[in-house]
N, C-alpha and C positions, 0 to 999 in steps of 0.2 A: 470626460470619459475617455479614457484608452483605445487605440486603434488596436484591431486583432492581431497588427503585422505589431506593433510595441510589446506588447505581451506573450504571444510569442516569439520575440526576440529574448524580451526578458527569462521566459520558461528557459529556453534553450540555452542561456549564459548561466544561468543559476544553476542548471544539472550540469553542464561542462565543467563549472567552481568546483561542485560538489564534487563529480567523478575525481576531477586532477587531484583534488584536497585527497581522495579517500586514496588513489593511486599512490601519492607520493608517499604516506604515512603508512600504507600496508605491507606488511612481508613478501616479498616475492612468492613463496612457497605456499600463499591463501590462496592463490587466483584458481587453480581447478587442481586436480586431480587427472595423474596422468596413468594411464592403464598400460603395464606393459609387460601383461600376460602372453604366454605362447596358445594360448584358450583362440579359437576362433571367433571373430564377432557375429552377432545375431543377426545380423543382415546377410551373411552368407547363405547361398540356395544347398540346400540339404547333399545335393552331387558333387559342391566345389567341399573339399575336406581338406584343404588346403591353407594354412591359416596364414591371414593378414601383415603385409608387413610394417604396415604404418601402426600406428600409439592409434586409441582410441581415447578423447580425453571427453572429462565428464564436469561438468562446473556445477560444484556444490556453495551455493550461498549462506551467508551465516547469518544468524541472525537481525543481527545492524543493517545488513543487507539486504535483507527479506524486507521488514520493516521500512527500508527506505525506498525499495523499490515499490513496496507496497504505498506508500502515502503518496509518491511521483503515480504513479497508476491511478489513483483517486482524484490526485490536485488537476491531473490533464483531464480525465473524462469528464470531471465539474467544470474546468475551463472552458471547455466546450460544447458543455451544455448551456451554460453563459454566455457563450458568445452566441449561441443560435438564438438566446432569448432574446440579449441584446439585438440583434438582426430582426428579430419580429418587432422590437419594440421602436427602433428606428423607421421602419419600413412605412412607407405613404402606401403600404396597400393596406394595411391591416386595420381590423378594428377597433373601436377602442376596448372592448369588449376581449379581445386576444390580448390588445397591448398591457391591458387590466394584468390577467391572469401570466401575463410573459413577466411581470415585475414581482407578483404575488408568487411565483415559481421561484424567480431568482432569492427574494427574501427568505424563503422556505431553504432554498442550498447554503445561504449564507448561517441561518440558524442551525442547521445541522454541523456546519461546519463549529459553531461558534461550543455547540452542544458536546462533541468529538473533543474538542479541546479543552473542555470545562473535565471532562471524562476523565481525559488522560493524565491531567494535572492530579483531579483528586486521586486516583488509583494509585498515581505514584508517590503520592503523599502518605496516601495511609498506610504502603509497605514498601519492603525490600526488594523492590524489582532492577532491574537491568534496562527495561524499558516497557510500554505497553504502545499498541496503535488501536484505537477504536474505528472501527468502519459501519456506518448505519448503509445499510442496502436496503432499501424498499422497507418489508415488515419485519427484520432480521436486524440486528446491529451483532457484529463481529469484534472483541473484544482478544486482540494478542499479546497476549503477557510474557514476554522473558526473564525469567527467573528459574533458581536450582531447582527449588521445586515449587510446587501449587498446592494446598490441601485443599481437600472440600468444603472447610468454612470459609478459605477467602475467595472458593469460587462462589457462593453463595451470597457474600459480599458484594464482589462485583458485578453479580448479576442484580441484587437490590440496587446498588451506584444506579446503572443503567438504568434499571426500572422507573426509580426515581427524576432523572434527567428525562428521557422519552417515552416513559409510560409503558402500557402493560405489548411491548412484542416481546419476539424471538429473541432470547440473547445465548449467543456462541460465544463459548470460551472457550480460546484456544491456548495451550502451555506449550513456546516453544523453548526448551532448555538453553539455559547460558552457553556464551562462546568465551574460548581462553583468546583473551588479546594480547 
């Protein structure tokens, strides 16, 4: 079993990878959005009428980027729900009783995890997308699809997918349109 300080070592080399890989390969001119209106900013008090002399810059993500900060957002808060279970399940205080249900937990994130993935493969198999990320939240599963467009039978699709895999919740579909790379 993996020390917490390994694995987050490991988290933290693997988004650095990622970051430098996605830096090196991106256009200078994706990183944000620079504002350099003479319009005063909305943080000025209603008296100062005086407008600003710095840029106000605004960082719009793209797609690929949403999507990936999105599954990094997921993969750390499951990490760490792990590693608390792990810590219950190690622990000479606990019951057998917790340490039962601390493994029965973990198994449960790992199947969801495994579910997520089975999701996203099939969805992307059966169409034309750009990408999709599936997120199960509690009674809710989040399904993100990038693509030109969406119509209403393959959102009805992917909401059967879903069904099918996790049974009868919530399922959000969300269409975030293509980015020009």
């Amino acid at each position: 079993m993996l020390k917490k300080q390994t694995v987050w070592l490991l988290t933290m080399l693997s988004l650095m990878i990622v970051l430098s890989v996605y830096y090196m390969t991106a256009d200078p001119g994706d990183f944000a959005y620079i504002n350099t209106d003479d319009e005063p900013n909305s943080e000025e008090t209603a008296g100062d009428s005086t407008p600003d002399d710095s840029s106000s810059v605004a960082v719009s993500a793209t797609g690929n980027e949403l999507f990936a900060a999105l599954r990094l957002e997921v993969q750390d808060e499951r990490s760490k729900k792990k590693d608390r279970l792990e810590d219950i399940v190690a622990s000479s205080n606990a019951s057998p009783e917790e340490k039962n249900q601390a493994y029965e937990e973990m198994d449960a994130i790992d199947q969801v995890y495994t579910k997520e993935t089975i999701l996203e493969e099939s969805i992307l198999a059966n169409a034309e997308y750009q990408d999709v990320l599936v997120r199960a939240d509690g009674d809710t599963v989040h399904v993100h699809v990038q693509a030109d467009e969406l119509t209403n039978s393959e959102v009805v699709n992917i909401m059967q997918m879903v069904r099918d895999e996790f049974g009868e919740l919530t399922v959000d579909v969300i269409h975030e349109p293509m980015t020009e790379s």
